[in-house]
C-alpha positions as CSV (number, residue, x, y, z in Angstrom):
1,X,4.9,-81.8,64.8
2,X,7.3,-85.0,64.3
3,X,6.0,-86.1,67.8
4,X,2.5,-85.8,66.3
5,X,4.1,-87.6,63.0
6,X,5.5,-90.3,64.9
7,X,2.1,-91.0,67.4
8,X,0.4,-91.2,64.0
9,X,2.3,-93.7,62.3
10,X,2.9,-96.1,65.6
11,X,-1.0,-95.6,65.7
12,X,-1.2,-96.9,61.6
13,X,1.5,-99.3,62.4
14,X,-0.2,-100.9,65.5
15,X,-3.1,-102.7,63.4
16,X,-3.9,-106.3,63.1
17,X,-5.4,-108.3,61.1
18,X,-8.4,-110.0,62.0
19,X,-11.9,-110.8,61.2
20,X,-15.1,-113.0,62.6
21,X,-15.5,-116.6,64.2
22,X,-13.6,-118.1,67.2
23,X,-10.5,-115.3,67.3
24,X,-10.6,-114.8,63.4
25,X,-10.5,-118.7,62.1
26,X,-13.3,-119.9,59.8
27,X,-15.1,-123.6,60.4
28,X,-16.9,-123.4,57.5
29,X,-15.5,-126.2,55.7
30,X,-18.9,-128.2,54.0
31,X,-22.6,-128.3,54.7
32,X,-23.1,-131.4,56.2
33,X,-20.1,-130.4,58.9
34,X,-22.1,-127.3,59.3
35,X,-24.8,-128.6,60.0
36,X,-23.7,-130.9,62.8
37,X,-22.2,-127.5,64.2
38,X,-18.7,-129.5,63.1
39,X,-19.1,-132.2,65.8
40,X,-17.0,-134.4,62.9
41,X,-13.9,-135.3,64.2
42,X,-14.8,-138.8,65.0
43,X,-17.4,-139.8,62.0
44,X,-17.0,-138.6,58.5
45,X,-19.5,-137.1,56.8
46,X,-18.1,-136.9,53.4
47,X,-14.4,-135.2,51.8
48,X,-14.3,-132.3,54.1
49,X,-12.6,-134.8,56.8
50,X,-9.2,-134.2,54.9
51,X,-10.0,-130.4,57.0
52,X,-11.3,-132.1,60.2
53,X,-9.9,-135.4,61.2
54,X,-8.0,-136.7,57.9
55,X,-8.1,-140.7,59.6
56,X,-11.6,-140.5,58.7
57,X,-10.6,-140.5,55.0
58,X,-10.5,-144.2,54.4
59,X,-14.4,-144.6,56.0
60,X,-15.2,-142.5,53.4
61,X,-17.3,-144.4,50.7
62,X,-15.6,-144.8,47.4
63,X,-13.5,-141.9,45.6
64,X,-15.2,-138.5,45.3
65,X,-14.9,-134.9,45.2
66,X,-16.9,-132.0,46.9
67,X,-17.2,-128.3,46.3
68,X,-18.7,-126.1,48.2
69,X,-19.6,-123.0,49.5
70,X,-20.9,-120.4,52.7
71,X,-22.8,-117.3,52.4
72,X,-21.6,-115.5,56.1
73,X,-23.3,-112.8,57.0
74,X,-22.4,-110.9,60.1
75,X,-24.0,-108.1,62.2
76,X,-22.4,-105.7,64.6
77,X,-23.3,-102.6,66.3
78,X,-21.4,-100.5,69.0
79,X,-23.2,-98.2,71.5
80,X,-20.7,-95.5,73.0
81,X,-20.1,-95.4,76.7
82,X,-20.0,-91.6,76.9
83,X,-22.1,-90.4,74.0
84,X,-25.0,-93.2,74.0
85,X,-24.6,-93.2,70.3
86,X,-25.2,-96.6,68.1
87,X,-22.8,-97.1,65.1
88,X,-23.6,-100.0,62.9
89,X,-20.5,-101.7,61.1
90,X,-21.4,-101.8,57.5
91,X,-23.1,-104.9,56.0
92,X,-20.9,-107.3,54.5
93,X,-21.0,-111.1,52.7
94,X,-18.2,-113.4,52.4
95,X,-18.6,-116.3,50.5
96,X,-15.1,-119.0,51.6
97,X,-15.4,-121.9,49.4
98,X,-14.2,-125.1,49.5
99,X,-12.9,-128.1,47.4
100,X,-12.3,-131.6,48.5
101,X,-11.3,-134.8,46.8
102,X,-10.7,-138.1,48.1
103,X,-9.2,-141.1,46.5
104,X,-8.7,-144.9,47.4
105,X,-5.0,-146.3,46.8
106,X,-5.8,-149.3,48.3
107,X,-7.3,-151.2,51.3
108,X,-5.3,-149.8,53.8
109,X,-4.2,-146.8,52.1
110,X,-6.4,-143.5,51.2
111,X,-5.3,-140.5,49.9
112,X,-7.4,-136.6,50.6
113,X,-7.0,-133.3,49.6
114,X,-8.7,-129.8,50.6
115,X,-8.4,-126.6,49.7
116,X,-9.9,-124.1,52.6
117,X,-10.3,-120.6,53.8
118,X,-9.1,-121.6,57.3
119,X,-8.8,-117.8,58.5
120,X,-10.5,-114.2,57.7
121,X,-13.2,-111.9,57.0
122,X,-13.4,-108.3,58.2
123,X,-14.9,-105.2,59.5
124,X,-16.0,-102.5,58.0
125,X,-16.9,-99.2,60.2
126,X,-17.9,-95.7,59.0
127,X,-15.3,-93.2,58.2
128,X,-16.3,-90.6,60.8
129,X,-17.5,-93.3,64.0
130,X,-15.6,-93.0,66.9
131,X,-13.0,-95.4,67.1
132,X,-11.8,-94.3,63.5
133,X,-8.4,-94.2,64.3
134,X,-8.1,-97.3,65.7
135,X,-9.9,-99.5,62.6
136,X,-12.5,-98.2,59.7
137,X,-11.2,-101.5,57.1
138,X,-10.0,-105.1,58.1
139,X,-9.7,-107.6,55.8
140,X,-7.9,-110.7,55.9
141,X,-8.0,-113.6,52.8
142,X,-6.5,-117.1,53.0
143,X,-6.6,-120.0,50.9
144,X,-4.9,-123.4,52.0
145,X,-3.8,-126.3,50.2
146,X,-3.8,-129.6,52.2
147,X,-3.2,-132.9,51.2
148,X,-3.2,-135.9,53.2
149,X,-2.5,-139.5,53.3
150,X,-4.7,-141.5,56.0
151,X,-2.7,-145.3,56.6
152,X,-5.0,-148.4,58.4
153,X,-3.2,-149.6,61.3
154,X,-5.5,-152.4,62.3
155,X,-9.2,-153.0,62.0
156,X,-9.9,-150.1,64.9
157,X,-6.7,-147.9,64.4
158,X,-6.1,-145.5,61.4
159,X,-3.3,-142.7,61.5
160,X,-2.4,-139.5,58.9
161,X,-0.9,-136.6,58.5
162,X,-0.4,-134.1,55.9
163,X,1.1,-130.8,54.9
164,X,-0.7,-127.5,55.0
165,X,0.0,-124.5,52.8
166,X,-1.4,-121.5,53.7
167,X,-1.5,-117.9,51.5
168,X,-2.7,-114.8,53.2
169,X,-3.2,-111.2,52.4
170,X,-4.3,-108.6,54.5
171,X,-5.4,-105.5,54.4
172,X,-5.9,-102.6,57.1
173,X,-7.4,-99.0,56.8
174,X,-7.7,-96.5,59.7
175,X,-7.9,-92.6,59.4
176,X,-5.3,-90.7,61.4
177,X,-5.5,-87.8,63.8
178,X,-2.7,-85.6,62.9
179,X,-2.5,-81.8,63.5
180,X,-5.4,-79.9,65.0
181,X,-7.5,-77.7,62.7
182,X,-6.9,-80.3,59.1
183,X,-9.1,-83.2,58.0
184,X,-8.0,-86.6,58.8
185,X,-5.5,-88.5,57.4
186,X,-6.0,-92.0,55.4
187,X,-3.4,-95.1,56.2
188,X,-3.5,-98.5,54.6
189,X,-1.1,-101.8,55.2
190,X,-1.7,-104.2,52.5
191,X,0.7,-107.6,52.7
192,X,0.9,-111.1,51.8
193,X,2.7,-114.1,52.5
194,X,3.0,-117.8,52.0
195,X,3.3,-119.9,55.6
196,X,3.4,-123.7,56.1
197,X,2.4,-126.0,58.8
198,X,1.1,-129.9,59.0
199,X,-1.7,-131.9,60.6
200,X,-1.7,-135.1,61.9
201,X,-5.2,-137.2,62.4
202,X,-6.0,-140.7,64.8
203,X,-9.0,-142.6,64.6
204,X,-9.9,-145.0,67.1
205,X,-13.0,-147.5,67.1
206,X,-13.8,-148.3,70.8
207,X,-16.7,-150.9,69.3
208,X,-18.3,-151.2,66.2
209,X,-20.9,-148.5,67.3
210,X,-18.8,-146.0,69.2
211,X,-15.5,-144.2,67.7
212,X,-12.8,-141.4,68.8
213,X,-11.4,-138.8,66.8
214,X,-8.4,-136.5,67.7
215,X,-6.5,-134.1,64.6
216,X,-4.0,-131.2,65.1
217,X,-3.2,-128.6,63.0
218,X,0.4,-126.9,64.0
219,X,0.5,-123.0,64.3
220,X,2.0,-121.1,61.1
221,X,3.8,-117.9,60.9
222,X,3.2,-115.2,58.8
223,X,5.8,-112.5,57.4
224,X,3.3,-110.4,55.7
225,X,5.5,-108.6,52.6
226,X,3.8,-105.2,51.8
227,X,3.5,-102.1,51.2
228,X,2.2,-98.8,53.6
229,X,0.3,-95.7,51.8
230,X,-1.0,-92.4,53.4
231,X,-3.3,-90.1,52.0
232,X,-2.9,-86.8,54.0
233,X,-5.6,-83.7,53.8
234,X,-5.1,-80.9,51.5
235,X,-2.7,-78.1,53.3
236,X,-0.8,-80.7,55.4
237,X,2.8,-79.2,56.0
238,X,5.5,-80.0,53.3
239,X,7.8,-81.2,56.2
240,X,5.0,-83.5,57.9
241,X,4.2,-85.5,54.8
242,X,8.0,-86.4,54.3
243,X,7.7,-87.7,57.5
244,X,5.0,-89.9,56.1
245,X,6.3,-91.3,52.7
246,X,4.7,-94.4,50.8
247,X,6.7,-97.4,52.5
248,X,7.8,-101.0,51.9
249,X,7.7,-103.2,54.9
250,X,6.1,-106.2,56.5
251,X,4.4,-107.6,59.7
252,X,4.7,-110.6,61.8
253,X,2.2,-112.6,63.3
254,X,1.5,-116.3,64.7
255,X,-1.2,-118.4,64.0
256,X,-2.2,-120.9,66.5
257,X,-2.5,-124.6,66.5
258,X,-5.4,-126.5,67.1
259,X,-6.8,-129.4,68.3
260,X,-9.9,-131.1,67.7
261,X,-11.7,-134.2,69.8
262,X,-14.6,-136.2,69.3
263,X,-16.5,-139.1,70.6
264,X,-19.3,-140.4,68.3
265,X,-21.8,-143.0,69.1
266,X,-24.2,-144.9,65.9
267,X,-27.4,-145.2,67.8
268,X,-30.1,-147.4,66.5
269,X,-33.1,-146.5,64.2
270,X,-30.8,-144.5,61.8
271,X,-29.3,-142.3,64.9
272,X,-26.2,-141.0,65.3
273,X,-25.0,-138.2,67.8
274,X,-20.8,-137.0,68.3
275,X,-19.8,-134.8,71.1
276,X,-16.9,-132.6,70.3
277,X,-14.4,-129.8,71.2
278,X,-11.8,-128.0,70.0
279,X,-8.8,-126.1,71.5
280,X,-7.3,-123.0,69.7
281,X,-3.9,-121.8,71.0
282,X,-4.6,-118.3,70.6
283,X,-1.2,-117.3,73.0
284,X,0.6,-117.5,70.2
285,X,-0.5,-114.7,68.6
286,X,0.9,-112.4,71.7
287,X,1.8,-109.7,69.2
288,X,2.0,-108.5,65.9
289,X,5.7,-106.8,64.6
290,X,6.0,-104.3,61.8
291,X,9.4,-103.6,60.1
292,X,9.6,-100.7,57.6
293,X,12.0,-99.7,55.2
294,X,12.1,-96.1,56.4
295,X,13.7,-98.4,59.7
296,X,10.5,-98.0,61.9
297,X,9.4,-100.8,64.1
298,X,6.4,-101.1,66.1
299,X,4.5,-103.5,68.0
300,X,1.2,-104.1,69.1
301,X,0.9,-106.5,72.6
302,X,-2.1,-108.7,71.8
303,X,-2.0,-111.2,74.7
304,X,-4.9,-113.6,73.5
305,X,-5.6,-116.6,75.4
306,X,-6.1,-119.8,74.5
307,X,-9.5,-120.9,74.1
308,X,-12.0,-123.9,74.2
309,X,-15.3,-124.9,71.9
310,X,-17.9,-127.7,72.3
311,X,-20.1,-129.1,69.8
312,X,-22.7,-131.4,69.7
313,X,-24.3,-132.9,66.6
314,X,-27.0,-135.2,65.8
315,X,-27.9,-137.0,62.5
316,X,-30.9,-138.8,61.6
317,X,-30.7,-141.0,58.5
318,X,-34.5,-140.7,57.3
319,X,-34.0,-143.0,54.5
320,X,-30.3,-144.6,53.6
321,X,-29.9,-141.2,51.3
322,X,-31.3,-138.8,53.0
323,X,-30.7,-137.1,56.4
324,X,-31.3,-134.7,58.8
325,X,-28.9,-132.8,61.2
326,X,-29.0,-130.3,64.0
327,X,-26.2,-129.0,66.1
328,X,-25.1,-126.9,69.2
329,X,-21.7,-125.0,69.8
330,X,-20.3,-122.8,72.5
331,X,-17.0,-121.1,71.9
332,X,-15.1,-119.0,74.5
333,X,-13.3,-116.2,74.2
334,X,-9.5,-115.6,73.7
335,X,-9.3,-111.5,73.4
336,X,-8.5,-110.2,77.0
337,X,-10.3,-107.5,78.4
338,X,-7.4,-104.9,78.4
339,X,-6.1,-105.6,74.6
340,X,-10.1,-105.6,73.0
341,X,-10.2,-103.2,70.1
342,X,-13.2,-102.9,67.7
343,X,-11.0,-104.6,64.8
344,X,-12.8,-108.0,65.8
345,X,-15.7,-107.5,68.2
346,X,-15.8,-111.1,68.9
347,X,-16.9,-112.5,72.6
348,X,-18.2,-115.9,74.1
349,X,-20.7,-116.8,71.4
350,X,-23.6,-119.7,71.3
351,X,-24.7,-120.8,68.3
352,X,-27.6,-123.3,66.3
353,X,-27.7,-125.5,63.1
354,X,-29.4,-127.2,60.8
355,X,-29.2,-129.0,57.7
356,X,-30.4,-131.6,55.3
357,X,-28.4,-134.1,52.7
358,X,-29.2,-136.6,50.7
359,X,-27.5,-139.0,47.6
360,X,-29.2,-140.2,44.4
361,X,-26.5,-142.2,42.3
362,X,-23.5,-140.9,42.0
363,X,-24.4,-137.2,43.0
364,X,-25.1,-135.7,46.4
365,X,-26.5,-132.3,48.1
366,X,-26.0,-130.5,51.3
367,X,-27.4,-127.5,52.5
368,X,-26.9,-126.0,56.1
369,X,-27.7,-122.8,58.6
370,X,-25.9,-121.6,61.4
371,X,-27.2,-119.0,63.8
372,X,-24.1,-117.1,66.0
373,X,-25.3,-115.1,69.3
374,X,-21.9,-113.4,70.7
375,X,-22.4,-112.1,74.6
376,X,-22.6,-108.4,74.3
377,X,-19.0,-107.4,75.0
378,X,-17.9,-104.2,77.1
379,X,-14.7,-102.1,75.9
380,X,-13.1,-100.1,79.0
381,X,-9.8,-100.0,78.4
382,X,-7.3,-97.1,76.7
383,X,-6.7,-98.8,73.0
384,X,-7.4,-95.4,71.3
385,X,-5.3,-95.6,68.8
386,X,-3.1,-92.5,70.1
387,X,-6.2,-90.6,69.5
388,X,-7.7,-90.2,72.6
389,X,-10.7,-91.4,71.6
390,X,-11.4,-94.8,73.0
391,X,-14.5,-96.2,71.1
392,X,-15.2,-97.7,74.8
393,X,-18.7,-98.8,75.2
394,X,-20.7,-101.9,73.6
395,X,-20.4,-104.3,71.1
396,X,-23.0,-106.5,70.0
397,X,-22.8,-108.8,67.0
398,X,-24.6,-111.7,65.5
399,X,-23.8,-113.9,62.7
400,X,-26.0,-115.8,60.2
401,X,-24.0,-118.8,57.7
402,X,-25.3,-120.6,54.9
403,X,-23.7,-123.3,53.2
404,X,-24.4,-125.2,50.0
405,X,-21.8,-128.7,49.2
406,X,-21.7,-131.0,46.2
407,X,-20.6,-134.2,46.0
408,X,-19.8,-136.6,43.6
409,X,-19.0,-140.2,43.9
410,X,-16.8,-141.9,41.3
């Protein structure tokens, strides 16, 4: 029985926290960004630069401020290997919201500021599907602040940087497999944290048409501070739920760093087109360390990779307030084949956009879609969650974002 005890909790203790888009960060930082598929590191479309490339703050027009919003809506489904049964996870929206402002000082001087949900989401699976006892909840919130200061070099060279500060709470459910012959048992981890990092951002004008971007965000590390709760079955041994008392505790994990690229090109005619990319370093987050107070500690080998995307954008000014934009991303995958589990079912993913803007006075609007098609991904590997059961087979998943930004000029 305490062997049984302890598989369970290093099972419960094993979980992560992550959620939907490239690993489990969240681009969706303003509508018109959107809807370039975020090609914006080296042209500004508006306040939301202070996110992407703060240099571009100071080719923003005048001072402003932008809110905003996304409407993500995500589909999966997993087909078992052995059983040929289809689970679908349940239907969820998440709405991350933005706010941007963006103020002059002077010529040379300009300063930003953005509040984001830079990571997140989650996955919700039924309580009786297969890979139960590795996830049936995920959720994981974050809200940054970030302001910035963007300095003008020269004509063609403007630098800034900027301090980011990120809260996050997570939350994970899974059901355990204790003794043969009871129900299952019911774990939660529920933490926060605060974590801090800074960005730096370089603009570069090669020609008065043509202009390159670069911006880095450093990793963060999170201490999430929290508590552990079991519900165990009716009839469960007095001896076996001592073994499982409501806990204090907390969990590492690393955040990666990332670095965004651009090259964008004014075309004539109203025309303008960026190519893009942006490198995640997703080694960091290698593994994921739980200290409790009952003096357990577990971890959980993740092994992600780093990873690569490339976007492409194109804007067409219809009239000199109104504008068209279309987009094309491709985003590989950092979860290794050997340390998949169903918590994120994420894979090398393709995706579309679309949107439209436009000004009249002082006031602007933005509205944006996104289409995400993930590569159907194959589990074969023996995270069970000390179950036995595997959850091996395949995920498939698509994801559909709206976004809606206003903007006003002052």
């Amino acid at each position: 029985m305490l062997l049984i005890a302890l598989a369970a909790v290093s099972c419960f203790f094993s979980g992560d926290y992550r959620a939907e888009a490239s690993g489990f960060a969240i681009y969706t930082h303003g509508a018109k960004e959107l809807g370039m598929a975020n090609a914006v590191t080296a042209h500004s479309e508006g306040a939301a630069s202070n996110f992407f490339n703060p240099a571009l703050l100071g080719e923003i027009e005048g001072n402003q401020v932008e809110a905003g919003t996304s409407l993500i809506y995500p589909g999966r489904e997993y087909t078992g290997s052995a059983s040929g049964e289809t689970v679908s996870a349940e239907s969820q929206l998440y709405f991350p919201s933005t706010l941007f402002g963006v103020y002059h000082l002077n010529d040379r001087c300009t300063a930003g500021v953005g509040v984001t949900s830079p990571f997140g989401l989650g996955t919700s699976w039924p309580d009786d599907w297969e890979g139960r006892y590795i996830v049936t909840d995920v959720e994981m919130a974050t809200f940054m602040f970030n302001p910035n200061i963007a300095l003008k070099v020269t004509d063609r060279l403007t630098v800034a940087g900027g301090i980011d500060m990120l809260y996050a709470d997570a939350v994970f459910e899974n059901n355990m497999l204790l003794i043969p012959g009871f129900s299952d048992a019911e774990s939660k981890f529920e933490g926060d944290d605060i974590a801090w990092g800074y960005n730096l951002g370089l603009l570069f004008k090669l020609t008065e048409a043509t202009s390159l971007g670069m911006a880095y965000r450093s990793g963060m590390d999170l201490h999430l501070e929290g508590t552990a709760e079991f519900v165990l079955p009716s009839g469960a041994p007095t001896a076996l739920r001592a073994m499982l008392p409501n806990t204090g505790g907390s969990a590492t994990m690393h955040l990666p760093s990332q670095l965004f690229v651009g090259l964008a090109c004014k075309l004539k005619a109203g025309w303008l087109i960026e190519a893009g990319a942006i490198r995640e370093e997703w080694s960091r987050y290698d593994n994921v360390v739980f200290h409790f107070d009952t003096g357990l500690v577990s971890v959980k080998e993740t092994k992600w990779n780093n990873s690569m995307a490339y976007m492409l954008g194109v804007k067409y000014n219809i009239t000199p307030t109104d504008a068209l934009t279309v987009g094309y991303l491709y985003n590989e995958d950092p979860i290794p084949d050997d340390t998949f589990d169903p918590q994120i079912t994420a894979s090398k993913k393709q995706a579309l956009s679309a949107g439209w803007q436009m000004y009249r006075g002082n006031w602007g609007v933005a509205v944006s879609w996104m289409y995400e098609r993930y590569d159907d991904r194959i589990k074969d590997n023996q995270v069970d969650g000390g179950s036995g059961l595997t959850a091996n087979g395949t995920y498939e998943q698509y994801t559909h974002i709206g976004a809606l930004s206003v903007t006003y000029r002052f």
